[in-house]
C-alpha positions as CSV (number, residue, x, y, z in Angstrom):
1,X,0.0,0.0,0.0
2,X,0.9,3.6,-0.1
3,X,3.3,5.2,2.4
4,X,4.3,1.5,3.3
5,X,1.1,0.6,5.4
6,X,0.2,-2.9,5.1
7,X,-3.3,-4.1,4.9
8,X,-2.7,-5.2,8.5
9,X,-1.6,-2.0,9.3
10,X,-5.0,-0.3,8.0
11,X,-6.8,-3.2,10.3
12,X,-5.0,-2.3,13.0
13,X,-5.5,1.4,12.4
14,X,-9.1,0.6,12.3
15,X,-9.9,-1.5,15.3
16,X,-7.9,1.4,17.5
17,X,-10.1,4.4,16.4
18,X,-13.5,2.3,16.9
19,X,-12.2,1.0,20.3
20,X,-11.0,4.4,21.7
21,X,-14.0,6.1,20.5
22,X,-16.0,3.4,22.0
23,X,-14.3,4.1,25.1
24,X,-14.0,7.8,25.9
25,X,-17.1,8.5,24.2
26,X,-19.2,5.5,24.3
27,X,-22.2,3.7,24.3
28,X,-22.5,4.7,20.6
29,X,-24.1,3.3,17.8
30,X,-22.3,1.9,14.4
31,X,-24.2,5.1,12.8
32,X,-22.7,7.1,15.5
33,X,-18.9,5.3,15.1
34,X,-19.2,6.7,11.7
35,X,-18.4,10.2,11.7
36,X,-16.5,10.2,15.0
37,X,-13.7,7.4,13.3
38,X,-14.1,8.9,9.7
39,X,-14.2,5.5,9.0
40,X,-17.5,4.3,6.2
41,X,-20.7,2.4,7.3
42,X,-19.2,-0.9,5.4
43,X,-15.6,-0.4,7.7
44,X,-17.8,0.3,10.8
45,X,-19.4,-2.9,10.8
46,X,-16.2,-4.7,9.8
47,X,-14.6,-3.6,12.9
48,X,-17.7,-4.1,14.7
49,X,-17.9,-7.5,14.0
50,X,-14.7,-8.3,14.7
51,X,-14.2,-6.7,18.3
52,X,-17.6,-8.3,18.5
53,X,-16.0,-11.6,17.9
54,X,-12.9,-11.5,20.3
55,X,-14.9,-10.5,23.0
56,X,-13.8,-6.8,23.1
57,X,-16.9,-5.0,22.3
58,X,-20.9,-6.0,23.6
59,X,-24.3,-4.7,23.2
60,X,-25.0,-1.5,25.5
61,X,-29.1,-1.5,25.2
62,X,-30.2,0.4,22.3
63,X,-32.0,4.1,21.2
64,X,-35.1,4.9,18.9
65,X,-33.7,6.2,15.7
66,X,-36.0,8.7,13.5
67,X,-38.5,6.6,11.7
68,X,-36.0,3.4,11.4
69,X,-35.4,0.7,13.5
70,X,-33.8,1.3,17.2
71,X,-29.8,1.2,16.9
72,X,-28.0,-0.5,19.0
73,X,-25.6,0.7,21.3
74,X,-22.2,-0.5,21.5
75,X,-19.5,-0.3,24.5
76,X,-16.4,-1.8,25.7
77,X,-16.3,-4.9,27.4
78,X,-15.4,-4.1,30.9
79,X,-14.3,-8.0,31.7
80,X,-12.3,-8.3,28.4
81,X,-9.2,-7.3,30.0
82,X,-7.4,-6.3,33.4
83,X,-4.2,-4.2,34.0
84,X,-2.4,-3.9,37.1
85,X,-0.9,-0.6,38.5
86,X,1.7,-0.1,40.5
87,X,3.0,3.1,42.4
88,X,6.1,3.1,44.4
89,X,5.5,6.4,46.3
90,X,7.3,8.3,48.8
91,X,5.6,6.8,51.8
92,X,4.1,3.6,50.6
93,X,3.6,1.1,47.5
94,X,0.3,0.9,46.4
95,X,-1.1,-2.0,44.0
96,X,-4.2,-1.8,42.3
97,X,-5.7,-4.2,39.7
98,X,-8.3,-2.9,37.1
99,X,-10.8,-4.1,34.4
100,X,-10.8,-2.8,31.2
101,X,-12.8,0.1,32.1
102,X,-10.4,1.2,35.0
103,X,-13.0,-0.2,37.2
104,X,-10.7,-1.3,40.7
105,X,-11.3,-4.7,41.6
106,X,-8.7,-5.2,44.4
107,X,-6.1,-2.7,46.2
108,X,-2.7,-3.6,48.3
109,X,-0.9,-1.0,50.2
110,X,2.8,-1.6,51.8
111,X,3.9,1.2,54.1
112,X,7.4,2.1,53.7
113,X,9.8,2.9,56.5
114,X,12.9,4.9,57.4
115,X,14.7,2.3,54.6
116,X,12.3,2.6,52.7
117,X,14.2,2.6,49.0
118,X,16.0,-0.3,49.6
119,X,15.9,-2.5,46.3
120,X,15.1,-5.3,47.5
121,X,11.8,-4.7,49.8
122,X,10.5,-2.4,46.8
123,X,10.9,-5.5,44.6
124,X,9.0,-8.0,47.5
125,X,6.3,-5.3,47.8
126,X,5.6,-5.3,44.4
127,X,5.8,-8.9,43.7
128,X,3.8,-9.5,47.0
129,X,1.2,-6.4,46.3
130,X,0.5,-8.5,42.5
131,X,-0.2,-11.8,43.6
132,X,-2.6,-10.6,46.5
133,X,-4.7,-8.5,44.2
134,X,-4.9,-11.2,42.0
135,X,-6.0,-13.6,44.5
136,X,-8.5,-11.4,45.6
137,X,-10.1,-10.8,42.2
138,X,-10.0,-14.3,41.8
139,X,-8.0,-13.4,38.4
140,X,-5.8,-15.4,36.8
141,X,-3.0,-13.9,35.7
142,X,-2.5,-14.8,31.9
143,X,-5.2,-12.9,32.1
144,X,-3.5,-9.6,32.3
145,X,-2.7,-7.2,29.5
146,X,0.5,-5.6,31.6
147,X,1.5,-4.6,34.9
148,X,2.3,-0.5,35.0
149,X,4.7,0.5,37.2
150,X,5.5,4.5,38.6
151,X,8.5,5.5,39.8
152,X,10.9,8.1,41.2
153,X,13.5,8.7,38.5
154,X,14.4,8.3,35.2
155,X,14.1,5.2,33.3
156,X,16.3,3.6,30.6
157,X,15.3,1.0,28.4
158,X,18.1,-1.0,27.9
159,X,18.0,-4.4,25.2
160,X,19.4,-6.6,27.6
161,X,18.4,-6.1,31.5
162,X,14.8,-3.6,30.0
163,X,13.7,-1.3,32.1
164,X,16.5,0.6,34.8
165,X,16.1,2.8,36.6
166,X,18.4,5.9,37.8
167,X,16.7,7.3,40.9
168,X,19.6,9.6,42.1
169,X,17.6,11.2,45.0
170,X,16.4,7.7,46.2
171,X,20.4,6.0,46.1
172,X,19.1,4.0,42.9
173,X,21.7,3.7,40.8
174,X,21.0,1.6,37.3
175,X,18.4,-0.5,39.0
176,X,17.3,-3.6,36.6
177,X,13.7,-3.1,37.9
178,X,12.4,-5.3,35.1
179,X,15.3,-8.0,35.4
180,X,14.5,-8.4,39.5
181,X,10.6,-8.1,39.2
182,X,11.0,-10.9,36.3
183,X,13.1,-13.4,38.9
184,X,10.3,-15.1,41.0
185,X,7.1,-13.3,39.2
186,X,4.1,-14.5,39.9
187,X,3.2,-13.7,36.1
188,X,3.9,-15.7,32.8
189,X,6.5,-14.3,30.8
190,X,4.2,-13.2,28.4
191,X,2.4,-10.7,30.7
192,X,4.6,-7.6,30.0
193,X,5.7,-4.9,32.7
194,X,5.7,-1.2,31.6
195,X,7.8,0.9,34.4
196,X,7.7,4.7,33.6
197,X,8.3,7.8,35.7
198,X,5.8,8.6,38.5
199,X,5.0,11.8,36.9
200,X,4.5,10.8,33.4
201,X,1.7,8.3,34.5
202,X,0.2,11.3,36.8
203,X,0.2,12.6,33.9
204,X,-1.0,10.1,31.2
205,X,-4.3,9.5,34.0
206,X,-4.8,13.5,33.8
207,X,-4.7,13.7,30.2
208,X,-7.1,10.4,30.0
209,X,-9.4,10.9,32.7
210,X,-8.7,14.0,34.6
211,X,-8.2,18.0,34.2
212,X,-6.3,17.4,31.0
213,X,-8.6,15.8,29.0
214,X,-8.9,18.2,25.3
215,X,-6.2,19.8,26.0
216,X,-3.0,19.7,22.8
217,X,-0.5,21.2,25.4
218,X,0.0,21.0,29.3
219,X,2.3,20.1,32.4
220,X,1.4,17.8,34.4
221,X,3.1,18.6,38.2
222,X,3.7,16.0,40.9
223,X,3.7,17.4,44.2
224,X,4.8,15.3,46.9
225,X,8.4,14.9,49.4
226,X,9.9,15.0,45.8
227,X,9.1,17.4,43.0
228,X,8.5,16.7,39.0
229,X,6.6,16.9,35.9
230,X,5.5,15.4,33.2
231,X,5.0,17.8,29.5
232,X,2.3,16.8,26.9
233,X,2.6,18.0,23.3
234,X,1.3,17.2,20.7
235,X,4.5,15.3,19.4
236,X,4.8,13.6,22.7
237,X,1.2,12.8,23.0
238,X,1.9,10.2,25.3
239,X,4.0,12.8,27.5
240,X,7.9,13.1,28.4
241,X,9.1,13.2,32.4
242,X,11.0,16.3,32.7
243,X,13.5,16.8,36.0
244,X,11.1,20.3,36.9
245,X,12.1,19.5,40.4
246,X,16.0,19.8,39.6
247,X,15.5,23.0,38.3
248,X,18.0,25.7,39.9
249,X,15.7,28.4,41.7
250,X,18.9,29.9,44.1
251,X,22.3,29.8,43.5
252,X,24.6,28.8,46.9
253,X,20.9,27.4,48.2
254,X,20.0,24.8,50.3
255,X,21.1,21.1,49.5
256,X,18.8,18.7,47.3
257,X,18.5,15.3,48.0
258,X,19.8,14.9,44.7
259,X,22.9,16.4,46.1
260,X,23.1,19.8,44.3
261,X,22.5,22.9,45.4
262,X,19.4,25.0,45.2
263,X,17.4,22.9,43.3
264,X,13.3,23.8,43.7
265,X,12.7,20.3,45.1
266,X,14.9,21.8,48.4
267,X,12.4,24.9,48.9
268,X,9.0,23.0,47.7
269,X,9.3,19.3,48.2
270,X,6.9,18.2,51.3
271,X,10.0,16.8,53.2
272,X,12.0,20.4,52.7
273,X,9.1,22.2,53.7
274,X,8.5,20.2,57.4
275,X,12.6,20.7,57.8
276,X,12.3,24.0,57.1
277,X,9.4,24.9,59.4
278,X,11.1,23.1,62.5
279,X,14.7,24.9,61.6
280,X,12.6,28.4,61.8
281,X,11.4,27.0,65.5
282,X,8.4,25.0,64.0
283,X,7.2,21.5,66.2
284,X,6.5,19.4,63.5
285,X,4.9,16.0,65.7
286,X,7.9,13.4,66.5
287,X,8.5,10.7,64.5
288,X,5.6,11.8,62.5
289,X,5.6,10.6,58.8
290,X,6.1,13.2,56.0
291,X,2.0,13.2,55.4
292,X,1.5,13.7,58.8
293,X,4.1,16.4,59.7
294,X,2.8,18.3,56.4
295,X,-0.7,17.9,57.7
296,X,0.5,19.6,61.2
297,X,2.0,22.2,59.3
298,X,-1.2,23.5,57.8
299,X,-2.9,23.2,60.0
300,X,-0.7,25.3,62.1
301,X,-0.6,28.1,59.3
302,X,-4.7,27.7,59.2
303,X,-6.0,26.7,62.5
304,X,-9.7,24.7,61.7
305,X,-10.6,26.3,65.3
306,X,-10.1,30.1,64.2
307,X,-7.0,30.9,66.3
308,X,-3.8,32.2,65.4
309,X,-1.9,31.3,63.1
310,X,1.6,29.7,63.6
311,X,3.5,32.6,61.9
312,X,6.2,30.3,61.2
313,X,4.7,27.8,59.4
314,X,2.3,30.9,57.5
315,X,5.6,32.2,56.6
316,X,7.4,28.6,55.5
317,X,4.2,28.1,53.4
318,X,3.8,31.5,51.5
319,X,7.4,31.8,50.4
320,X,6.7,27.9,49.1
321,X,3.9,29.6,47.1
322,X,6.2,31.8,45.3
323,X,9.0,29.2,44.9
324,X,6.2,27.0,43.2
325,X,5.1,30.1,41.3
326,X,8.3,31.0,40.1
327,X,9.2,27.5,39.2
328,X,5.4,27.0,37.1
329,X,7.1,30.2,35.3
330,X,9.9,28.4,33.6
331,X,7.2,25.8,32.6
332,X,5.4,28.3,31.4
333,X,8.3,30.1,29.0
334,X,9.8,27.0,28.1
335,X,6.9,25.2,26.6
336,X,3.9,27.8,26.7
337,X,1.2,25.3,28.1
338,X,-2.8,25.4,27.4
339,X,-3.1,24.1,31.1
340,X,-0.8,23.2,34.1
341,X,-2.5,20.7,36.7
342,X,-1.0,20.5,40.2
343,X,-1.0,16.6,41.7
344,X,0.5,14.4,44.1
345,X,-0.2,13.5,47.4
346,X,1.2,17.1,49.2
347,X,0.2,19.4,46.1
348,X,-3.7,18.5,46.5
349,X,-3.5,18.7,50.5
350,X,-1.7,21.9,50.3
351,X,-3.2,23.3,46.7
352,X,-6.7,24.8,47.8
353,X,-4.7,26.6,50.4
354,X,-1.3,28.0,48.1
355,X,-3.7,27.8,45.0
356,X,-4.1,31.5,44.3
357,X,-1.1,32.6,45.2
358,X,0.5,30.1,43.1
359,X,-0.6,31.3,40.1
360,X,-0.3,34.9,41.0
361,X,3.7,34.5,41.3
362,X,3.7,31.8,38.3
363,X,1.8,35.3,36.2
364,X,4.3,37.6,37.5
365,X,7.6,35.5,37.1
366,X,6.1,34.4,33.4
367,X,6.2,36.7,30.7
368,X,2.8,37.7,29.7
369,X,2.1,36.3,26.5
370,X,2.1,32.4,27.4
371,X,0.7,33.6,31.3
372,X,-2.0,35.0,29.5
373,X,-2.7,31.6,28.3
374,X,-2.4,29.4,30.2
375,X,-4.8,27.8,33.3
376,X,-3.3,26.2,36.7
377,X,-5.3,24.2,38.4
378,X,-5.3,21.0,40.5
379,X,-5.6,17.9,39.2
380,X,-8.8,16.1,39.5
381,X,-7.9,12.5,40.0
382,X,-7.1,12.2,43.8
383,X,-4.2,10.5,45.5
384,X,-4.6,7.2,43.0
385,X,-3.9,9.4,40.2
386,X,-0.2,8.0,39.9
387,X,-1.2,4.3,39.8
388,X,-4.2,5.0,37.9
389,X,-1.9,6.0,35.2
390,X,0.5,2.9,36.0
391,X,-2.4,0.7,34.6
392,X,-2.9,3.1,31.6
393,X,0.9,2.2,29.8
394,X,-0.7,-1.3,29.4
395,X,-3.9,-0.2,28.2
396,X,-2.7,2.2,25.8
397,X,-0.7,-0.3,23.7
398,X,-3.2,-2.9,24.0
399,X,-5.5,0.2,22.0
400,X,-2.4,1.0,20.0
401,X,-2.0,-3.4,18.6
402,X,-6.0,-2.6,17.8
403,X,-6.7,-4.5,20.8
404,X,-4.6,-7.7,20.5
405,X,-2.1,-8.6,23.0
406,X,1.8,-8.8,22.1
407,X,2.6,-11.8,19.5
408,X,5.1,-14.1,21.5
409,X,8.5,-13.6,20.0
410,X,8.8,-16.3,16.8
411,X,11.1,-18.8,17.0
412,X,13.2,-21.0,14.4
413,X,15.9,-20.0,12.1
414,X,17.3,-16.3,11.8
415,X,16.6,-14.4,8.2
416,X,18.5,-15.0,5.2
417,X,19.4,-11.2,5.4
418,X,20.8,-11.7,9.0
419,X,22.9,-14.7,8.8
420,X,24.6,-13.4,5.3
421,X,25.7,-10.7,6.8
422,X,27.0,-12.4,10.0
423,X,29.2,-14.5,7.8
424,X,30.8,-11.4,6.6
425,X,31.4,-10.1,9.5
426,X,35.2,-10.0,10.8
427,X,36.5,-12.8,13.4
């Protein structure tokens, strides 16, 4: 075919648009599908038939037409597949398994403690977490499109050990994730593991389900004891982790986790804020976990009973604000956003208090073409938002194969193509 697309290819092409219509816009009718795929009536029912067929696609009811017959109504198959996702957080790893439909059927939750990065529990937590949702659901786990994975860090994709991970600020250095979860899984090798950054899958659950949705062009901002970000365009549609929380925001400042200096995860991270309110004379509670110290805090700066407010913590809190703002600004020159949504576990507890004057600073550090632009907001997807997105990398390629799961790697002789040109090849 033209442009060296394969029939196969077109099929492929096909069953995708009818299956993500179906599922972001559905129940729909095959006259519906139509106009919404820009695919013809005669394609329409092809497809139909087909995802009809492999189970994918079921009747949803049906709707009087004018003067015809009633149309039926057509909808994705909420059993017809189940993805697992997985965040490894600050303070705890949380496991969730889904049906197709991103319906939860079963949760795990692992706190973390004071070690809590070391390799080895992560990988026993996540192992752990997958079979117990599983058991639960009473799923079986060929059954599974993928397990998604968040975490801090960025990750390589490497052809021998897949997925590693370099999570400076955690003391992960090159971690094989995807080698170590594969020794002793409780899946089948042909279940696949997607591992991403924490933020891009914030962010891939925002643009899918949450304050992003219709938008070409945003930042999506994780919020929590570290700081990052994930940018949507529309050449990385999927959307591209970006190190926001490395960002230099003073010169000579205070240390980063990450070992630097100044960096904005050192002013604005959840842990950096509760240090610095106790080394300005704040009494953060002892031994207190970072959620629960950060909750003390505001409510110190905002007493619930109408007394006075802890100037300390006020203060801590409202040069955060413009820190955040400032650093929103560089987002904001750099890649001149529609939106920018605010998520993570500290950035919704603390965002409908530092929300306005957020994006006042963000307006005045910016420079006023894109600010004029662009919306902040909080993201509308709740603490779950991260593994939410975990369980969308599986569910997006299973959309982008047309709904088929990976073909199992062939096996038998190499290709004449490869072999020739391994017996030229120098010894």
């Amino acid at each position: 075919m033209a442009g060296g697309r394969t029939v196969r290819d077109l099929r492929r092409a096909n069953r995708t648009a009818v299956l993500r219509r179906l599922y972001f816009d559905g129940p729909l009718s095959r006259f519906e599908l139509g106009p919404v795929t820009g695919l013809s009536s005669g394609s329409v029912s092809n497809v139909v038939a087909d995802l009809v067929a492999d189970g994918l696609v079921e009747e949803a009811g049906s709707v009087d037409s004018d003067g015809g017959r009633p149309r039926i109504l057509l909808r994705v198959a909420p059993g017809s597949g189940h993805m697992i996702g997985v965040d490894v957080g600050e303070t705890r790893v949380r496991v969730e398994l889904f049906d197709l439909t991103m319906t939860e059927l079963a949760r795990v939750e692992r706190p973390l403690e004071q070690s809590r990065y070391e390799v080895e529990g992560i990988v026993g937590h996540i192992r752990d977490g997958i079979a117990e949702v599983l058991a639960a659901a009473d799923l079986a786990a060929d059954r599974l499109l993928g397990v998604g994975i968040g975490v801090p860090g960025i990750v390589e994709r490497t052809p021998g050990r897949g997925a590693v991970v370099h999570g400076q600020t955690i003391g992960w250095d090159a971690v094989p994730l995807e080698q170590l979860l594969r020794e002793r899984s409780p899946l089948p090798d042909a279940v696949p593991y997607y591992i991403d950054n924490g933020a891009k899958t914030l962010g891939q659950a925002e643009m899918w389900f949450g304050g992003g949705r219709g938008a070409h062009n945003a930042v999506v901002v994780l919020f929590g004891s570290g700081v990052g970000a994930s940018l949507v365009t529309p050449e990385a549609e999927h959307g591209r982790a970006v190190e926001w929380g490395h960002l230099t925001v003073r010169v000579r400042g205070r240390r980063c986790r990450c070992g630097a200096l100044g960096c904005l995860e050192a002013y604005a991270g959840a842990g950096a804020l509760v240090d610095r309110w106790r080394e300005e004379g704040g009494e953060p509670p002892r031994g207190a976990d970072e959620e629960t110290a950060l909750t003390a805090m505001l409510a110190a700066a905002h007493p619930p009973d109408g007394s006075a407010p802890d100037p300390v913590a006020l203060a801590v809190l409202e040069e955060t604000a413009e820190y955040l703002g400032a650093g929103l600004s560089d987002l904001i020159n750099l890649f001149q956003p529609e939106r920018i949504l605010i998520g993570g576990w500290a950035g919704l507890q603390l965002g409908p208090r530092l929300l306005p004057a957020v994006r006042r600073h963000s307006t005045a550090y910016a420079l006023r073409h894109p600010a004029g632009k662009v919306t902040v907001e909080l993201g509308r997807l709740g603490p779950d938002a991260v593994t939410v997105g975990a369980a969308i990398l599986p569910l997006a390629d299973f959309f982008s194969r047309g709904g088929r799961r990976p073909e199992p790697l062939a096996g038998g002789p190499e290709p004449d193509w490869r072999t020739a040109l391994e017996e030229r090849a120098p010894r």
